[in-house]
LUMTI-673995 format. One record per residue (C-alpha): residue number from 0; residue in one letter; x, y, z. Coordinates in steps of 0.1 Angstrom, whole numbers, plus 5000, padded with zeros to 4 digits. Example, Ala and Ser with C-alpha at 12.3 -4.5 7.8 and 13.67 -1.06 7.14 Angstrom:
LUMTI-673995
+-----+------+------+------+------+
! pos ! code !   xx !   yy !   zz !
+-----+------+------+------+------+
!   0 !    A ! 5123 ! 4955 ! 5078 !
!   1 !    S ! 5137 ! 4989 ! 5071 !
+-----+------+------+------+------+
//
This chain:
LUMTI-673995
+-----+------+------+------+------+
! pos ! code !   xx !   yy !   zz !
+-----+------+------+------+------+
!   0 !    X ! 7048 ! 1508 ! 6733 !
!   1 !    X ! 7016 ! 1494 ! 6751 !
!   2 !    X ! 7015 ! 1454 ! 6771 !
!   3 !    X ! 6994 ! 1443 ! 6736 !
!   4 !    X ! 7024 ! 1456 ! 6711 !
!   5 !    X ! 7044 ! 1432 ! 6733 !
!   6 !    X ! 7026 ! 1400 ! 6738 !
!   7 !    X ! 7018 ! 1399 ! 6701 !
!   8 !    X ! 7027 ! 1364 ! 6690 !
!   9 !    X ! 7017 ! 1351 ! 6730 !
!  10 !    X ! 6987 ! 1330 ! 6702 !
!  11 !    X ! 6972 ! 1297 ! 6717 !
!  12 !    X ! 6980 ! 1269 ! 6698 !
!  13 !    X ! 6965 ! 1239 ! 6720 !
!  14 !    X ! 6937 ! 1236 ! 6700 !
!  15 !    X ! 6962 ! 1225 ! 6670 !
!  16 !    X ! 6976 ! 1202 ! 6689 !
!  17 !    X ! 6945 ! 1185 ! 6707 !
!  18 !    X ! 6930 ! 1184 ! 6667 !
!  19 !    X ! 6958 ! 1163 ! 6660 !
!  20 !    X ! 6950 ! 1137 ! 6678 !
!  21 !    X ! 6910 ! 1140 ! 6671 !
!  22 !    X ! 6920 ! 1133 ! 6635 !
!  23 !    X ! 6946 ! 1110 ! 6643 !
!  24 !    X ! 6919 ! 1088 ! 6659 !
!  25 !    X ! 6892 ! 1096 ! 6636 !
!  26 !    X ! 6914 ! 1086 ! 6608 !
!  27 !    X ! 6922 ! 1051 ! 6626 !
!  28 !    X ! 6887 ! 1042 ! 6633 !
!  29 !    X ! 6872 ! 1045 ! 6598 !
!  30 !    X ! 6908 ! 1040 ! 6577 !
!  31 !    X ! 6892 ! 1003 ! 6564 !
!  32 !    X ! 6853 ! 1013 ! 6555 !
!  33 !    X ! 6847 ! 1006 ! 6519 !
!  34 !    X ! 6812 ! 0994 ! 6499 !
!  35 !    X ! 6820 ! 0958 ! 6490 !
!  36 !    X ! 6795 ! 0955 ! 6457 !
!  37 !    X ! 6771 ! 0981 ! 6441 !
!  38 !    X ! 6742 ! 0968 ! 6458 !
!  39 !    X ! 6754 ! 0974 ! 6490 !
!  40 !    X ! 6733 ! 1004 ! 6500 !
!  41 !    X ! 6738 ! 1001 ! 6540 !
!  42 !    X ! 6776 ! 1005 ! 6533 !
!  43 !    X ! 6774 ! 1033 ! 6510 !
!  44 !    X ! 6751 ! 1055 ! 6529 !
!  45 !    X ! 6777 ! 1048 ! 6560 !
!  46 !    X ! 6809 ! 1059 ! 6536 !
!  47 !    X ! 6786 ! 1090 ! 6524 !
!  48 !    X ! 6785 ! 1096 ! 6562 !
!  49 !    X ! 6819 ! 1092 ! 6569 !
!  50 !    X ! 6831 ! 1109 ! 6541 !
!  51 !    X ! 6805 ! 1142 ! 6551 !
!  52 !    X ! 6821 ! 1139 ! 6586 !
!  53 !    X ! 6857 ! 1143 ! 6571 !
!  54 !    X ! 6845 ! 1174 ! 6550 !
!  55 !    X ! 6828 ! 1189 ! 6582 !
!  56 !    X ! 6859 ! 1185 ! 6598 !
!  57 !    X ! 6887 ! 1195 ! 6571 !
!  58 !    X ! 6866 ! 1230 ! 6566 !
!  59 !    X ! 6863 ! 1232 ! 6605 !
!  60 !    X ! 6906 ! 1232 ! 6606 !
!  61 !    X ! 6909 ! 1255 ! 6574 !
!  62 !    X ! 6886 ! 1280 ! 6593 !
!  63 !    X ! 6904 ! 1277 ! 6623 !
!  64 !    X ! 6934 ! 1284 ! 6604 !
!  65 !    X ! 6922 ! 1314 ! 6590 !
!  66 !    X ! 6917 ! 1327 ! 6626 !
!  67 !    X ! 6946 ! 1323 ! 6638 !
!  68 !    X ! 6966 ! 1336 ! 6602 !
!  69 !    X ! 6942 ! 1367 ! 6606 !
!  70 !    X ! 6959 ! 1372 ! 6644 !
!  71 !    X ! 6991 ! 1363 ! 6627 !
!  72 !    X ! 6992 ! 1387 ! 6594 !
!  73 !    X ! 6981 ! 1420 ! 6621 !
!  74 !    X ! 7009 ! 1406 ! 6641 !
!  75 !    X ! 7033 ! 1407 ! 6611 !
!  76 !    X ! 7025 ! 1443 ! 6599 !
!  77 !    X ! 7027 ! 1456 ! 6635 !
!  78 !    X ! 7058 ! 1436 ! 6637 !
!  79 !    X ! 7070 ! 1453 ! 6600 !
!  80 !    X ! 7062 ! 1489 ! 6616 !
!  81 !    X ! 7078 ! 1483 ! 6647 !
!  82 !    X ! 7111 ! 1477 ! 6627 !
!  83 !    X ! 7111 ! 1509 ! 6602 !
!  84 !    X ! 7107 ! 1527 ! 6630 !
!  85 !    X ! 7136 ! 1514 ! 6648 !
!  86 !    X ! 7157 ! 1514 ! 6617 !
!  87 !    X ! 7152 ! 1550 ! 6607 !
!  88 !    X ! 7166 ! 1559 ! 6644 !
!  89 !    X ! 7199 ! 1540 ! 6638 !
!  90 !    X ! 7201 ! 1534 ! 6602 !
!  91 !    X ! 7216 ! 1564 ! 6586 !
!  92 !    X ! 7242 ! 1571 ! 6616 !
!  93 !    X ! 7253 ! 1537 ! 6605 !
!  94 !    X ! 7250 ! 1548 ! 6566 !
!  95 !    X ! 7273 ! 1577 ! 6578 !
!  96 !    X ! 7300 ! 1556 ! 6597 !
!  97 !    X ! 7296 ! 1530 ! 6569 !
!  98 !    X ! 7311 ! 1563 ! 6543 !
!  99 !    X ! 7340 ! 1574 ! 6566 !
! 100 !    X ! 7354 ! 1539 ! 6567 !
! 101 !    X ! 7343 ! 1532 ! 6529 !
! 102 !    X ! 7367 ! 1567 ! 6524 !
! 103 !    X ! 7394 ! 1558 ! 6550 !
! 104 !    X ! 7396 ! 1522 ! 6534 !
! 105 !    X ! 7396 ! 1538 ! 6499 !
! 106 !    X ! 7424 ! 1562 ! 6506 !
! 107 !    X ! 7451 ! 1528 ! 6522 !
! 108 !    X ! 7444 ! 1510 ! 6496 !
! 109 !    X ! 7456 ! 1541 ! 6470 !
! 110 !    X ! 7479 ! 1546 ! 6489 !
! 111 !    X ! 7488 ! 1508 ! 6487 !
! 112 !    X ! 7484 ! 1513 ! 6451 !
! 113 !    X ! 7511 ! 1540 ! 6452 !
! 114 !    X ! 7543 ! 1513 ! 6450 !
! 115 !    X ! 7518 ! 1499 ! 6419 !
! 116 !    X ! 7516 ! 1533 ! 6400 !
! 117 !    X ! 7552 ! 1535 ! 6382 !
! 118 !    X ! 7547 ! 1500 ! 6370 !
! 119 !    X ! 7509 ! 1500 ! 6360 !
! 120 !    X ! 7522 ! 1533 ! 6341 !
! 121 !    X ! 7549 ! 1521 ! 6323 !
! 122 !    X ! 7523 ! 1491 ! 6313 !
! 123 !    X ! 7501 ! 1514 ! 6299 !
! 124 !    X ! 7529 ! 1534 ! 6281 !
! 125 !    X ! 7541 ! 1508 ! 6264 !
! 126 !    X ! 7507 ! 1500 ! 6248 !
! 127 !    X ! 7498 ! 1540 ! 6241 !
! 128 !    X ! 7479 ! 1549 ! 6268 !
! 129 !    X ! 7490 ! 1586 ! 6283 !
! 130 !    X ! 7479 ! 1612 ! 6309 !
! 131 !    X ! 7449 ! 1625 ! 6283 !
! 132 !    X ! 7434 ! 1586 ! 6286 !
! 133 !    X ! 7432 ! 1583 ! 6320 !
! 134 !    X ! 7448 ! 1599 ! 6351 !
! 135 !    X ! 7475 ! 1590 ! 6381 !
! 136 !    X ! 7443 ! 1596 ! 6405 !
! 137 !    X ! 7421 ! 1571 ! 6381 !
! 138 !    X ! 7446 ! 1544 ! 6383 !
! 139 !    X ! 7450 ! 1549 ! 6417 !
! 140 !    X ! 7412 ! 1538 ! 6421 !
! 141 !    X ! 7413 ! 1510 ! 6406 !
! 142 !    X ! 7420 ! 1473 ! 6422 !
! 143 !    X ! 7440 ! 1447 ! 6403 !
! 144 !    X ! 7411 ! 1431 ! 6393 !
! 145 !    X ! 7398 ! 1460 ! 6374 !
! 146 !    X ! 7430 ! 1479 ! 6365 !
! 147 !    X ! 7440 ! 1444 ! 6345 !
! 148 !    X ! 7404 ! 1444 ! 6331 !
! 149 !    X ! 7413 ! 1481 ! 6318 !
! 150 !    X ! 7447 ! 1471 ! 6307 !
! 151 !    X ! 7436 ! 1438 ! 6282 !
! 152 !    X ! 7408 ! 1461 ! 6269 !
! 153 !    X ! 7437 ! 1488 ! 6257 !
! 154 !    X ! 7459 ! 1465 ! 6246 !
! 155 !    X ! 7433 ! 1449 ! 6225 !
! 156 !    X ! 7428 ! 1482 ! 6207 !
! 157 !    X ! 7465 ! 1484 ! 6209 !
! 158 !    X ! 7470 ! 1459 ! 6193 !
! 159 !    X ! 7445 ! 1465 ! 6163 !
! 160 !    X ! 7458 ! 1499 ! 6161 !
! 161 !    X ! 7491 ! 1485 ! 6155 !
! 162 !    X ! 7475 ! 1457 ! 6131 !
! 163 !    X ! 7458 ! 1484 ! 6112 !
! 164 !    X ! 7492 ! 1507 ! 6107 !
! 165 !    X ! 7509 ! 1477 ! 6101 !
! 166 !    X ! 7485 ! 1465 ! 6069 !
! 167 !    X ! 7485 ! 1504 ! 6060 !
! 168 !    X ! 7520 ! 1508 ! 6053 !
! 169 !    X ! 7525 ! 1473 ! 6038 !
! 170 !    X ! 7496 ! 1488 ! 6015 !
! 171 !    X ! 7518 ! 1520 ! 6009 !
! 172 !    X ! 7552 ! 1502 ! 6005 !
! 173 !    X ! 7530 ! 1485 ! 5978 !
! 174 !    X ! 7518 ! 1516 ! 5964 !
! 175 !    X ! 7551 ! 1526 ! 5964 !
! 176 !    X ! 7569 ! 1498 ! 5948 !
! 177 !    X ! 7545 ! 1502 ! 5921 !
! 178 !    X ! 7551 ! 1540 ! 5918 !
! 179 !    X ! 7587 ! 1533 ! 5918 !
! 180 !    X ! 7585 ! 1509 ! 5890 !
! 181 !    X ! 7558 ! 1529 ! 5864 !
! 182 !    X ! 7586 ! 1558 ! 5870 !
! 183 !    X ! 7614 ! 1537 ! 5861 !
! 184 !    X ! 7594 ! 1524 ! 5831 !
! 185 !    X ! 7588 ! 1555 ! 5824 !
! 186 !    X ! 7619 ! 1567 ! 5824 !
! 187 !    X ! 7633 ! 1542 ! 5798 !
! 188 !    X ! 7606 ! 1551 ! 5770 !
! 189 !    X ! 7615 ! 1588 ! 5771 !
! 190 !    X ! 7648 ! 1578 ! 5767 !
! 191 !    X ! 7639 ! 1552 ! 5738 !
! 192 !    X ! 7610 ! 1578 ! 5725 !
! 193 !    X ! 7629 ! 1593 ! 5695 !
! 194 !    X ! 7641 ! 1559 ! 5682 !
! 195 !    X ! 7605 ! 1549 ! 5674 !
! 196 !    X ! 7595 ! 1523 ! 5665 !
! 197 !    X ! 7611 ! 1498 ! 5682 !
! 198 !    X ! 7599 ! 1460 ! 5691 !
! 199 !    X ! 7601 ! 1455 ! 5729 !
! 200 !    X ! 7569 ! 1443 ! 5738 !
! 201 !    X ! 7580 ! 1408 ! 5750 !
! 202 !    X ! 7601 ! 1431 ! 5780 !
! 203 !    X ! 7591 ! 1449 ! 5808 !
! 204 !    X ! 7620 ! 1476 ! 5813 !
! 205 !    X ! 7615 ! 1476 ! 5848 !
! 206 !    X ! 7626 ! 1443 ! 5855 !
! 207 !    X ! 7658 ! 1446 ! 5838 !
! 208 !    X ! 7693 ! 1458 ! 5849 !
! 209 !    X ! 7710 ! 1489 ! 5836 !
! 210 !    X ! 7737 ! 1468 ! 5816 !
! 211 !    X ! 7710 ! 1450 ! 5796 !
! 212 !    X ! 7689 ! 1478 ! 5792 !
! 213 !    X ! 7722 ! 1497 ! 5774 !
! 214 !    X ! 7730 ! 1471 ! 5752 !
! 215 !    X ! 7691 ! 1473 ! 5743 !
! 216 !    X ! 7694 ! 1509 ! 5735 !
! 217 !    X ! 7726 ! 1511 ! 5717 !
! 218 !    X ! 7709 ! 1484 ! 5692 !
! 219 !    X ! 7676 ! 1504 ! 5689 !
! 220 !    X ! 7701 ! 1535 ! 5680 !
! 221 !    X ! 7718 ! 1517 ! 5654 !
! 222 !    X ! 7693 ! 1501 ! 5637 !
! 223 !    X ! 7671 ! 1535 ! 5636 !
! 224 !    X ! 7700 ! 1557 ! 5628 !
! 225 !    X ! 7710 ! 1530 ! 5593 !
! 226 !    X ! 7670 ! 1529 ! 5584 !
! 227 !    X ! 7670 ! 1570 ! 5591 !
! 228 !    X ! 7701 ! 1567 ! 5563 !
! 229 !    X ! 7680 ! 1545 ! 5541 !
! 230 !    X ! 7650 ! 1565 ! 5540 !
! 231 !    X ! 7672 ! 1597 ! 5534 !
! 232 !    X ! 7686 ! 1586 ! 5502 !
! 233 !    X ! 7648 ! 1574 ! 5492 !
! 234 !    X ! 7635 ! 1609 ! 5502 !
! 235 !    X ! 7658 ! 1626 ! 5479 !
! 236 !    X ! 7651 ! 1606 ! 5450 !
! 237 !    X ! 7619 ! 1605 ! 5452 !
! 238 !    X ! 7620 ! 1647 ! 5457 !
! 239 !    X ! 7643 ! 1647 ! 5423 !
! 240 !    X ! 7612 ! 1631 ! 5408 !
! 241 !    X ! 7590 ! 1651 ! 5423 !
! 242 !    X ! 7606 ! 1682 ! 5413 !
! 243 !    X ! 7602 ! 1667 ! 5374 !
! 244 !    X ! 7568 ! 1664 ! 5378 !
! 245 !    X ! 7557 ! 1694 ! 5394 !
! 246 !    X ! 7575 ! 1713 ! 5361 !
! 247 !    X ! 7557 ! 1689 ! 5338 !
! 248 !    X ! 7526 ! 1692 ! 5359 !
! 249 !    X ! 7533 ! 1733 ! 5355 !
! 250 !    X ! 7535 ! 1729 ! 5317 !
! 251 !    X ! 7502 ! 1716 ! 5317 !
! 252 !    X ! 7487 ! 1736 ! 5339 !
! 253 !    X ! 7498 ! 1769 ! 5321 !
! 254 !    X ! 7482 ! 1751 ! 5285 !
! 255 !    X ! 7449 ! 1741 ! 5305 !
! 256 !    X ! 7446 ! 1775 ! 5321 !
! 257 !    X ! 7452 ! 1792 ! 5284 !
! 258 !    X ! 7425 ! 1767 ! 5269 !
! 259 !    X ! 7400 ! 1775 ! 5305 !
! 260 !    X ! 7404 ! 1816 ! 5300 !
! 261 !    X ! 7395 ! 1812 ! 5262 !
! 262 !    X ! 7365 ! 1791 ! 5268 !
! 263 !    X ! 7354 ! 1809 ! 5295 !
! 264 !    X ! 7356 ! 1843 ! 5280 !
! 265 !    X ! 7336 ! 1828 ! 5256 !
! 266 !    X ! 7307 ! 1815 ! 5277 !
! 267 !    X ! 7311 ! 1851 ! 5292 !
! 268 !    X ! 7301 ! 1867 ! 5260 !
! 269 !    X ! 7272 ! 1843 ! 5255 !
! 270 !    X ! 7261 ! 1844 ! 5289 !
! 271 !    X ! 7261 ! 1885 ! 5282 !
! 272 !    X ! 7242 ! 1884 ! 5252 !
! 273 !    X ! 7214 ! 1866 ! 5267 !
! 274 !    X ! 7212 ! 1880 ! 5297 !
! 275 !    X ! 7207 ! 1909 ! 5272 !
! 276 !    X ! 7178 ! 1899 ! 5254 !
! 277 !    X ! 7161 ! 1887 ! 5285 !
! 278 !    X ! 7163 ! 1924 ! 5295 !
! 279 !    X ! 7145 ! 1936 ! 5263 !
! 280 !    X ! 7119 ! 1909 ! 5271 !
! 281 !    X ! 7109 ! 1916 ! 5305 !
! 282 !    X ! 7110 ! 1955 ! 5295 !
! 283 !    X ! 7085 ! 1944 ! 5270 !
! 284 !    X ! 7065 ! 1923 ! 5291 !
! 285 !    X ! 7064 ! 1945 ! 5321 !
! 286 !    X ! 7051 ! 1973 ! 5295 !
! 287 !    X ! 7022 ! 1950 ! 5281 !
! 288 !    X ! 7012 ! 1944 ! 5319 !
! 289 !    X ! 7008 ! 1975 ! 5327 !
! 290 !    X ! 6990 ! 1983 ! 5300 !
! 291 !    X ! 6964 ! 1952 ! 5304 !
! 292 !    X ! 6960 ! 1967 ! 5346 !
! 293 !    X ! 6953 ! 2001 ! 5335 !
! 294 !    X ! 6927 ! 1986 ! 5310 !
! 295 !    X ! 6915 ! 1962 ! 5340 !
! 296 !    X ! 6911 ! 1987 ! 5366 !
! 297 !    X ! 6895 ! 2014 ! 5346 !
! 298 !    X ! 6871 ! 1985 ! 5338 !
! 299 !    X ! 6865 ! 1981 ! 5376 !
! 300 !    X ! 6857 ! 2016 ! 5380 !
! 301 !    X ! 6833 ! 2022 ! 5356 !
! 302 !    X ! 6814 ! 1991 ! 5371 !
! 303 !    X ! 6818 ! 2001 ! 5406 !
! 304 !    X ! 6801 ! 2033 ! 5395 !
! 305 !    X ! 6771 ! 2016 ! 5374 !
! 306 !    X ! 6766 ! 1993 ! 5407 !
! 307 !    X ! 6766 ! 2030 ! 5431 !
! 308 !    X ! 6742 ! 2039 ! 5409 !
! 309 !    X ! 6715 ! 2014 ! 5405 !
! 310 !    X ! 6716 ! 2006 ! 5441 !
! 311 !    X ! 6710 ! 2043 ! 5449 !
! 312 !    X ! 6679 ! 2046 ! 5426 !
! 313 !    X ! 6664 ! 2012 ! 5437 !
! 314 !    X ! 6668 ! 2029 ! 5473 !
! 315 !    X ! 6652 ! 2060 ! 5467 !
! 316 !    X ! 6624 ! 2040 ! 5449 !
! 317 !    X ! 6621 ! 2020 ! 5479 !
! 318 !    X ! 6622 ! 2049 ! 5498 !
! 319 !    X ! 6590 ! 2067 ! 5479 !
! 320 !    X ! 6572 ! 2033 ! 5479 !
! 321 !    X ! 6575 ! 2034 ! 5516 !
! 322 !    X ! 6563 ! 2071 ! 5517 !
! 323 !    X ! 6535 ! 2063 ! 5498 !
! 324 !    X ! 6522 ! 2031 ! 5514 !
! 325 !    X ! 6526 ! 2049 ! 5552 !
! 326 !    X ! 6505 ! 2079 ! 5537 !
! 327 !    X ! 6477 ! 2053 ! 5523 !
! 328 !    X ! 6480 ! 2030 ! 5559 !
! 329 !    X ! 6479 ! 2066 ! 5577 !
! 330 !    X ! 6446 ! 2078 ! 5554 !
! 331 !    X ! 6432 ! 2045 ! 5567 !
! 332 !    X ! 6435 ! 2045 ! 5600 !
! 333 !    X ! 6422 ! 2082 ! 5598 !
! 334 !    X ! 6394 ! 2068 ! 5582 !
! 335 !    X ! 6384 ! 2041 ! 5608 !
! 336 !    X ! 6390 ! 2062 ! 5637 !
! 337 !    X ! 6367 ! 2087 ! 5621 !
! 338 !    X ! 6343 ! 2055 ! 5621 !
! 339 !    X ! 6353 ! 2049 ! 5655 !
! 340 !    X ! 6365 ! 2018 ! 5647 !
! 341 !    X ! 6391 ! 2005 ! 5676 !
! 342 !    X ! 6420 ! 1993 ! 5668 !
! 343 !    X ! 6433 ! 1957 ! 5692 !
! 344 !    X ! 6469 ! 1955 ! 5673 !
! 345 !    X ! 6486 ! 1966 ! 5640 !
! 346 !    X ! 6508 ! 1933 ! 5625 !
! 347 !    X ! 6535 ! 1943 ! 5599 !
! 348 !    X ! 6543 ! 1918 ! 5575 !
! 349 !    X ! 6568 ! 1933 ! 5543 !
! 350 !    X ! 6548 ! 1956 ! 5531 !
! 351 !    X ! 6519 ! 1946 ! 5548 !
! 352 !    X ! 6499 ! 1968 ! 5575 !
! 353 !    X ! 6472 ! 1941 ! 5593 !
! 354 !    X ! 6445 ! 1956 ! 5613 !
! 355 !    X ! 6419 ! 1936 ! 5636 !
! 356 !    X ! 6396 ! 1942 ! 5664 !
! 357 !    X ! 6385 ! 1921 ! 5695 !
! 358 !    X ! 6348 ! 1914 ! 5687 !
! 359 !    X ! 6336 ! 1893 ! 5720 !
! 360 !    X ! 6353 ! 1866 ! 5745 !
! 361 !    X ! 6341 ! 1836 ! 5758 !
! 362 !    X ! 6347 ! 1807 ! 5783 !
! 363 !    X ! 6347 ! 1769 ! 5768 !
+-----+------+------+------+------+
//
């Protein structure tokens, strides 16, 4: 460390102080100067003056300051330096002695704790809260402070937990109930099912006791068992008269089914004798068309074989017209060549040879 590092804030302030009492001064001589009226031109150049003197001197001060902030701020960040330095000689040693008493102070107070444990464990028991949650060792670290903090936050969810199963099973022993009553219900129609029908719709068989519900039933049996009496003697009469009019109905049928055979034997025989006829006349008509196609198509023929024919010898006259007509264009052209006449082009048109020569050219 050199003599400057150490006589870093030795900074002169006299020149503060002595200012002090420049201004102090200053201030007191010209604290009443004012311009009295607007025409007072003497007084206002003299406050101008004055006022020019107090700026001159304000920035003078705010540059000293400066100075002496400059020689300050260098201080300060030598000072800043000075102190990490120092620090990182003792600072972690005391970060190391800081843990071993942080560990020593840790392990009284669990052991502390220790008198604590069967009770804080028999809290959390009684609210659901085991070994899997959280350990001996993890209680053990916690103050009272924060092992109460843990404690309302399980119970809280204990409690809803419990609050929840509580509103679950009031919601089965519902469900229950109500299963418990449709069976019962239940129950009572099979055991009223082959009395049908019965008129109990004003009662709900649940709700009533067994007594009522026997006296119910042993009037539902009698009634049905005197109306199933009833209807038997009705059934058998009206089976006696059914029996009469099935053998009526069998005597009738037997006559119709006599008069049905004869008629339709009869329609039989007709129906034969036309389909008969209609036989002979498509025999006959299939004959007479045949006859009339033979006819037609050797017709047809005999065309077909005049139309061969005339187109053939209108071909082979073409054909010699042709023959002819080349040997007369070919005789020509003999002719003119002969002549030694030059031939430009030949134009065909039908039966038309066209011959023509280029006689001169010239330009327009």
């Amino acid at each position: 460390m050199t003599p400057n590092e150490i006589t870093i804030w030795n900074i002169d302030l006299s020149t503060f102080s002595n200012k002090k009492e420049e201004l102090q001064k200053l201030f007191n001589q010209y604290k009443d100067l004012k311009i009295n009226w607007i025409d007072d031109i003497e007084w206002y150049k003299e406050v101008d003056r004055v006022r020019k003197l107090f700026k001159k001197t304000r920035t003078e001060i705010s540059n000293l300051r400066k100075e002496k902030s400059s020689i300050l701020t260098n201080a300060w960040k030598k000072l800043i330096k000075m102190e990490k330095d120092f620090l990182e000689i003792i600072h972690p040693q005391e970060i190391k002695f800081l843990k071993q008493q942080n560990k020593i102070d840790q392990l009284k107070k669990i052991e502390q704790r220790k008198v604590l444990l069967p009770d804080r464990k028999i809290m959390l028991f009684k609210i659901d809260v085991t070994k899997l949650d959280i350990s001996d060792d993890e209680i053990l670290k916690l103050d009272s402070d924060e092992f109460q903090k843990y404690y309302n936050e399980k119970k809280e969810l204990y409690l809803e937990e419990k609050e929840r199963k509580i509103k679950e099973q009031e919601k089965e022993n519902e469900r229950q109930r109500q299963v418990n009553i449709k069976n019962l219900e239940n129950d009572r129609i099979k055991i009223l099912e082959p009395y049908k029908p019965w008129n109990i719709s004003n009662l709900n068989l649940w709700e009533i006791d067994q007594n009522k519900f026997n006296e119910i039933f042993e009037s539902i049996k009698y009634n049905f068992e005197d109306k199933q009496k009833t209807e038997r003697l009705l059934k058998e009469k009206k089976e006696q008269e059914k029996l009469k009019q099935i053998e009526k109905d069998k005597k009738e049928a037997i006559k119709q089914a006599k008069q049905k055979a004869e008629l339709k034997a009869k329609k039989e025989k007709e129906k034969s004798e036309r389909e008969h006829q209609e036989a002979l006349q498509k025999v006959e008509k299939e004959k007479q068309d045949l006859i009339k196609k033979q006819a037609d198509d050797k017709a047809k023929k005999e065309k077909e074989e005049l139309m061969k024919k005339q187109e053939k010898e209108a071909e082979e006259k073409k054909k010699k017209e042709e023959s002819e007509r080349l040997g007369k264009e070919e005789k020509y052209k003999k002719f003119l060549e002969k002549n030694k006449w030059k031939f430009d082009s030949i134009k065909k048109e039908n039966w038309k040879v066209i011959l023509w020569k280029k006689i001169d050219e010239f330009i327009i």
